[in-house]
N, C-alpha and C positions, 0 to 999 in steps of 0.2 A: 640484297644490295642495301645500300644506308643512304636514307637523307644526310647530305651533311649539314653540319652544326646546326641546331636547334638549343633556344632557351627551356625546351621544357620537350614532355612528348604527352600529346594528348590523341585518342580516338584512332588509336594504330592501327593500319591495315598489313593484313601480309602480302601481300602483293603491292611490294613499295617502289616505286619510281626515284630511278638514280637520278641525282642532277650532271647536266651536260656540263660538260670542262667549259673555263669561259671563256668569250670570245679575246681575240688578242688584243694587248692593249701597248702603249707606247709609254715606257716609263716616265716619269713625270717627278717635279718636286712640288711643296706647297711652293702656292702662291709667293712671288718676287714680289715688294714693295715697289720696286720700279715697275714690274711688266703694268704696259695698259693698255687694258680692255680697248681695243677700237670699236668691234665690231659684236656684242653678244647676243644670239641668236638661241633660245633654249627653247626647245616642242617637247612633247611627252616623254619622260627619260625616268628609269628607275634607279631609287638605290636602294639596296637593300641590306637594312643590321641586323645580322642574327645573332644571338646569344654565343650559342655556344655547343656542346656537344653532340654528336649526332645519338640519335633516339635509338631504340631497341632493332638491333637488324632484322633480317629473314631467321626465321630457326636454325638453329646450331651454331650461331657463333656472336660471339659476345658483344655485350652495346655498352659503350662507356658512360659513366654517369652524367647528366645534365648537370651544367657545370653554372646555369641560373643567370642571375643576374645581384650586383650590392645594392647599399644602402642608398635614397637619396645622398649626393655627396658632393659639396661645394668646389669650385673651382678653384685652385689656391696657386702660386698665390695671389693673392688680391681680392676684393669685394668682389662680391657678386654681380653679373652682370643683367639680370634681371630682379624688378624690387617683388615685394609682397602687400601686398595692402590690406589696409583693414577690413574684416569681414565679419557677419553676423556671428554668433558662436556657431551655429546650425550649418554653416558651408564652410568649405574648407576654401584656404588662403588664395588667393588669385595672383595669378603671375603675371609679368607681362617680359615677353622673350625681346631681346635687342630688334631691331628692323634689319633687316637682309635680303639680297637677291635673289633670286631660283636660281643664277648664275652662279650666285658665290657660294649657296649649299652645295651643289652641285661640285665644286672645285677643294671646299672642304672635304667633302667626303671623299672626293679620289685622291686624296693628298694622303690620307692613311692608306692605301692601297701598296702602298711603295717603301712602307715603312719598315716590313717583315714583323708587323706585329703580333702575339701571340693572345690570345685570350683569356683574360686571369679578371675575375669578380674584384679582387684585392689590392688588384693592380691600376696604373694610371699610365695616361701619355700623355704629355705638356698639360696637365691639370685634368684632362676626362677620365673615367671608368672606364677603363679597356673589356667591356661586354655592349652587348646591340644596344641596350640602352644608353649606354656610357657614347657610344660610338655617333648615335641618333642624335643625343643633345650636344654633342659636337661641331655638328653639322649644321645645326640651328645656331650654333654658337650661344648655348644657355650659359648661365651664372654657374651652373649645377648640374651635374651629371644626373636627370630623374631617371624612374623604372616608368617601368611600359604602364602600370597602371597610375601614376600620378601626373602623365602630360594633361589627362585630359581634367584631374580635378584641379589641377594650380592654372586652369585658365589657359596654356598654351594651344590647346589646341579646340578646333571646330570639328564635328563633323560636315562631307560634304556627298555627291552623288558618285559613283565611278567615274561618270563623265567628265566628270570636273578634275578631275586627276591633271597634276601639272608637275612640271619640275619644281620640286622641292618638297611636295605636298610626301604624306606620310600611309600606308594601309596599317593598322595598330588594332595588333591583338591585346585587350587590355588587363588580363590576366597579372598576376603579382609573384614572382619570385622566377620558379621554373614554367610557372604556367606561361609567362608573357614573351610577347615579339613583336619585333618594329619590322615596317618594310617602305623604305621614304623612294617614291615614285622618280624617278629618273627617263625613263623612254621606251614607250610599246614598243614591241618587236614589229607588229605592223600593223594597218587599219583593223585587223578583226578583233584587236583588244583582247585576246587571252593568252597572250603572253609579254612578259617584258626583261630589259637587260635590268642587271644590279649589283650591286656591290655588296657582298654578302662577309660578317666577320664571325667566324667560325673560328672551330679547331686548329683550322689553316689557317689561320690569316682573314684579312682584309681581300678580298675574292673579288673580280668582277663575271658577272655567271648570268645565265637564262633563267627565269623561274614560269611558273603558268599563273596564271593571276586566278585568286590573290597568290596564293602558293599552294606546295604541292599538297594532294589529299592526305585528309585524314585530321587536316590541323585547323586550328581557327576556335571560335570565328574571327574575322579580321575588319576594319570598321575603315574605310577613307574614310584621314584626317586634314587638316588645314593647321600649320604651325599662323595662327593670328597675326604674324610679325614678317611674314615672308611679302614681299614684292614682287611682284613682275619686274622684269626688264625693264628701263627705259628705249625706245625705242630709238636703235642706232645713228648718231648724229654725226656730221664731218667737219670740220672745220675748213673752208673755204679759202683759197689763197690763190694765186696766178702759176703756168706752165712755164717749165723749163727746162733746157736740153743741155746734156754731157758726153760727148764723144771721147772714147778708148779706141786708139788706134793699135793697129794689127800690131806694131809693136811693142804695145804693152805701154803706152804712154796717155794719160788722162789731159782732157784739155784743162787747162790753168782753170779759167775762168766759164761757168754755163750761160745760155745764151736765153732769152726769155722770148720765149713760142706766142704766145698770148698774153699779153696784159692783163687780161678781163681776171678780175679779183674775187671775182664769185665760181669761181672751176671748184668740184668736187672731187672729181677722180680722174685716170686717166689710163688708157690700155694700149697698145702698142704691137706691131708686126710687121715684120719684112717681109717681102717675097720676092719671088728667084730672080724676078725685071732688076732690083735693083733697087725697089722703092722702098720707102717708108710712108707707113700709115699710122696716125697717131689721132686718136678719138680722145675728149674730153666729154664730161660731165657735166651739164650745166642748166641747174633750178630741172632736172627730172628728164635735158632733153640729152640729144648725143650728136657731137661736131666732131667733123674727120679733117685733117690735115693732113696735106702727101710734099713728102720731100722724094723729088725723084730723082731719077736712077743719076744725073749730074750735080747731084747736093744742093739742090737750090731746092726751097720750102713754098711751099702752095700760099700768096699774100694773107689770105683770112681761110679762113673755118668753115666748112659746110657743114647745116644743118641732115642730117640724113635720119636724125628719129625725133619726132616732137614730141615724142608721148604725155611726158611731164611727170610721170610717176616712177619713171626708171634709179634704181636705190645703187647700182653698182652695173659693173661691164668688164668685160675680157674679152681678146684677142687671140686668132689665130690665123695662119698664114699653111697652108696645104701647099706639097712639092710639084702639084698639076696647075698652082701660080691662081686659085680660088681662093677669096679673103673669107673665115668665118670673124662672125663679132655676137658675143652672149651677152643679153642685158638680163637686168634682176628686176620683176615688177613684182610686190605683193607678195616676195616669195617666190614668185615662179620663174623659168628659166625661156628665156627668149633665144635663137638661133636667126640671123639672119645670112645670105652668102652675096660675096660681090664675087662673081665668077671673073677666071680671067681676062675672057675676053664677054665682056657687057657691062650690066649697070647692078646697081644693086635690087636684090629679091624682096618679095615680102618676108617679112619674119614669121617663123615657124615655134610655135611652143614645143619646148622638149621634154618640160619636167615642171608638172602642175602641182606639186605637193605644198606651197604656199606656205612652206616651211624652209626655203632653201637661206641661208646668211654671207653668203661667200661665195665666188666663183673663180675657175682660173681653166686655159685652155691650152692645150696643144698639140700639135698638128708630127705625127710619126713618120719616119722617111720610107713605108710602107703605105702612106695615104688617107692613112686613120686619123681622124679627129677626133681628141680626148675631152673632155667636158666635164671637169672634178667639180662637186657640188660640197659644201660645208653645211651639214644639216643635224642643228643639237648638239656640237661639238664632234661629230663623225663626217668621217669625210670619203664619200661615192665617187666612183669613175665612170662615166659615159660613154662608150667608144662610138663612130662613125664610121665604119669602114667603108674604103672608097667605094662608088655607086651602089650605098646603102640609100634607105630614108631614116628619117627620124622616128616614125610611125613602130618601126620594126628595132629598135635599139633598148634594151636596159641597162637601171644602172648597178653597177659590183659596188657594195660595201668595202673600202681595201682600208679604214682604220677608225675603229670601232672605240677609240679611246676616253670620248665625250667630252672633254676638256679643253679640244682645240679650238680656236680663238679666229687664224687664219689660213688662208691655203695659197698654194705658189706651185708653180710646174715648169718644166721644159721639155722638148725632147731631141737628144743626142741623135749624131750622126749615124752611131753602130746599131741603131734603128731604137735603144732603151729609151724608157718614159721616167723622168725623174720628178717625184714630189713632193714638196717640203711643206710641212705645217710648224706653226706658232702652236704651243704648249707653256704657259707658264713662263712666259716670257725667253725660252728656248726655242732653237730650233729644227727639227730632224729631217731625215733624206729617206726615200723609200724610194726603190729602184726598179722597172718593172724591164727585165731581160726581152727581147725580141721573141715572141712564141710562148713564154711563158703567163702562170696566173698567177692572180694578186696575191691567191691563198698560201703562195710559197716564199713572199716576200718578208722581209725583215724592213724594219726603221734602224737609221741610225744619226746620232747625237754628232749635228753640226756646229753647234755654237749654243753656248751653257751659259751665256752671260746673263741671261735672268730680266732684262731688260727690253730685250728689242719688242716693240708696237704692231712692226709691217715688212714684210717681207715681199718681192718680185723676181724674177730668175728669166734667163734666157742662155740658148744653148750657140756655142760659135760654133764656124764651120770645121774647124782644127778641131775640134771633139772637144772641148772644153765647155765647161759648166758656170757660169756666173751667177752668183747670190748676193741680191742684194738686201740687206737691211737697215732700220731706222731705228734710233737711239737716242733720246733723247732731242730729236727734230734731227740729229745728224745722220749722212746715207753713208754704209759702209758697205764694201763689194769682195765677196771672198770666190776664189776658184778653185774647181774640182777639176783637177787636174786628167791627163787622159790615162795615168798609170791608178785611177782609183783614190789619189790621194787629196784633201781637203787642203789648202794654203791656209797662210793667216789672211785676218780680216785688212783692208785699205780704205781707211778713212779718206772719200771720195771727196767729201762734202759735209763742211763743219759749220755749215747754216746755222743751226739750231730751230730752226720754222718748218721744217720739210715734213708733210703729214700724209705724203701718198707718193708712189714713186710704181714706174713699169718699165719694161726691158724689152729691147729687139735687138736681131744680130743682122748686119747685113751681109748676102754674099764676097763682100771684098775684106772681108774680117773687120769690119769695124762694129764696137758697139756702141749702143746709144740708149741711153736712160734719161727717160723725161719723171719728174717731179714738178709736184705740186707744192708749193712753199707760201706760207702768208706773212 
């Protein structure tokens, strides 16, 4: 069997290790000049540039030539985007790379994933080297396409320990021609650190694949690097503004004008759930705590807010509402995933940790008309599913990988009457749907492209009793609301709300078919 694509083949063993097909991923384009970033949460994530040809097979059958890597080779057209400065004659020229996110490498490099690109030393794509190296300084977004052995003398790169492996960060064979190869760190497969996902450009393509850390035997050595110029995150900020509510009646008519829930102008977010009484529940966000508001089963709204969580360090929150009439509600602390339950008939529980990985960016919930509570985590731009099944505990639950694609931004879900879990992520300022059949696994599911406008910030969803699917999104502060109809088919979008302020918005259905989205607006 054959490693695929390699810049070079050194220290061959016969007994060689195929690589695993890669995991699925959700087509994507480069980055939207509109889409933006709300929420960017990046943990340990690989990408991986290889050159190019795969190495000498097993005996008997033939191995194509390593196909290398070119010249240093400037970006054109245009200046260079990193300078040179002056140096002793005795060292060689120092660079200094643009300043960048671990987020935005991270979305550079999967933006060639989709491109069908082919592999050629001689070749270019919007100004890079189409070989690992060409593909690596891409992703840095250099002036210049370098080779594997000149990052480290023009100054772009550090070395650092394994540990210190981040998004963005690099493992670099420093080898010169066919000898060399890049491997830019993207996401451990899991805590034991010996393997990780990445994006691999080969013979085939732009790849996204499994490797064993650093890669597979026989090859190297391979050095953790640091591109100088790369950033962490900023960490996650929201823009604060007051609650607001818009009812869709069962006949498909939008109320004129929304009704303001809360004055209070320091709200951050907001989550929402019906259950089967009739009621609405509607929690806001506010400085880390969380306040519930009930309009009940008569339309009339609960006068103020109750406190029900003080913690003060709560980052985000979702809702869900179960068919035995139990409210769940998920907060985000630090990362980790909070659960707490207001049972039908009581008060509300202590809250139960579900998911300590202190890496989570996003949450969204819902509740199956089989009893299960679904609990989607956004972690690194992949997005895990939870289940609960009724009279489980949490103790006893993990969570499924169901989209592996690293790019996503946000997450949103519902779930339909015909018992399916429907769930949509932000990509690049798109949108897509992943549908999970009653009794079926994630591993047989597909995505599909609900809205390509390249733009939208934030997305929310909720399912009516009539089997219809509402999606809402945010566009330039305005909330747009499309439905998935119960023959399978997607409508167009309805310009809900041409606010221009609106920076957070959630969705509930009540039993009498009306829907209602509250939003946050400043």
């Amino acid at each position: 069997m054959t490693v695929p694509g390699r810049c070079r083949r050194r220290r061959m063993i016969a007994d060689r290790r195929a690589v695993p097909p890669p995991p699925p991923t959700i087509p994507g384009r480069p980055m939207s000049s509109r889409s933006a970033t709300r929420r960017s949460a990046v943990a340990s994530f690989v990408v991986a540039a290889v050159c190019t040809a795969a190495p000498a097979a097993a005996a008997g059958s033939s191995a194509p030539a390593p196909g290398g890597q070119g010249p240093v080779t400037p970006v054109a057209p245009g200046p260079s985007a990193f300078a040179v400065t002056n140096a002793p004659a005795s060292d060689e020229a120092q660079v200094t790379a643009p300043a960048l996110s671990r987020s935005t490498v991270v979305e550079r490099a999967a933006s060639w994933s989709v491109t069908g690109l082919r592999h050629d030393v001689n070749g270019s794509y919007k100004g890079y080297r189409t070989d690992c190296s060409g593909f690596l300084s891409m992703a840095w977004k250099l002036g210049s396409s370098l080779t594997t052995d000149t990052f480290a003398g023009s100054g772009v790169t550090e070395e650092i320990a394994k540990s210190q492996l981040r998004a963005g960060d690099a493992l670099l064979d420093q080898g010169a021609g066919t000898e060399g190869n890049a491997v830019v760190f993207h996401k451990w497969k899991d805590s034991s650190q010996t393997s990780y996902y990445g994006w691999e450009f080969s013979l085939t393509g732009v790849r996204h694949r499994q490797f064993p850390y650093p890669y597979f035997s026989g090859y190297g050595p391979y050095v953790p690097v640091r591109n100088k110029s790369v950033t962490d995150d900023a960490p996650p900020t929201k823009t604060t503004g007051s609650l607001w509510h818009r009812e869709l009646s069962p006949s498909g008519s939008w109320q004129a004008h929304a009704d303001r829930l809360d004055a209070n102008t320091a709200l951050n977010a907001s989550a929402s759930a019906a259950l089967p009484d009739g009621t609405l529940h509607v929690f806001t966000l506010v400085g880390g705590k969380v306040f519930e508001r009930v309009r009940g089963a008569d339309g009339d709204w609960q006068d103020a807010a109750v406190k029900i969580d003080d913690n003060g360090a709560i980052k985000d929150l979702s809702a869900a509402a179960l068919p035995n009439g139990d409210l769940h509600l998920q907060v985000l602390v630090d990362g980790d995933v909070w659960d707490r339950t207001l049972p039908a008939k009581g008060t509300w529980k202590a809250s139960t940790k579900i998911d300590d990985s202190g890496t989570v960016a996003d949450l969204a919930s819902s509740g199956t008309t089989d009893g299960t509570l679904h609990v989607q985590t956004l972690v690194a731009g992949t997005v895990l599913d939870r289940p609960l099944p009724a009279g489980a505990s949490w103790p006893n639950t993990t969570a499924t990988e169901i989209d592996k694609n690293g790019g996503i931004k946000e997450i949103s879900s519902a779930a339909l009457r015909d018992g399916s879990l429907h769930v949509q992520v932000l990509l690049n300022g798109n949108v897509w749907d992943r549908a999970l059949p009653p009794g079926k696994a994630w591993k047989n599911t597909t995505s599909l492209t609900v809205d390509d406008n390249g733009g939208v910030n934030h997305l929310s969803a909720a399912a009516l009793p009539n089997g219809e699917l509402h999606l809402q999104t945010l566009i330039d502060g305005d909330a747009w609301d499309r439905v998935l109809h119960t023959n399978g088919s997607w409508g167009p979008p309805t310009l809900i709300d041409e606010n221009g302020r609106i920076i957070q918005t959630s969705a509930a259905a009540l039993p009498n078919g009306t829907l209602h989205i509250q939003s946050v607006s400043s």
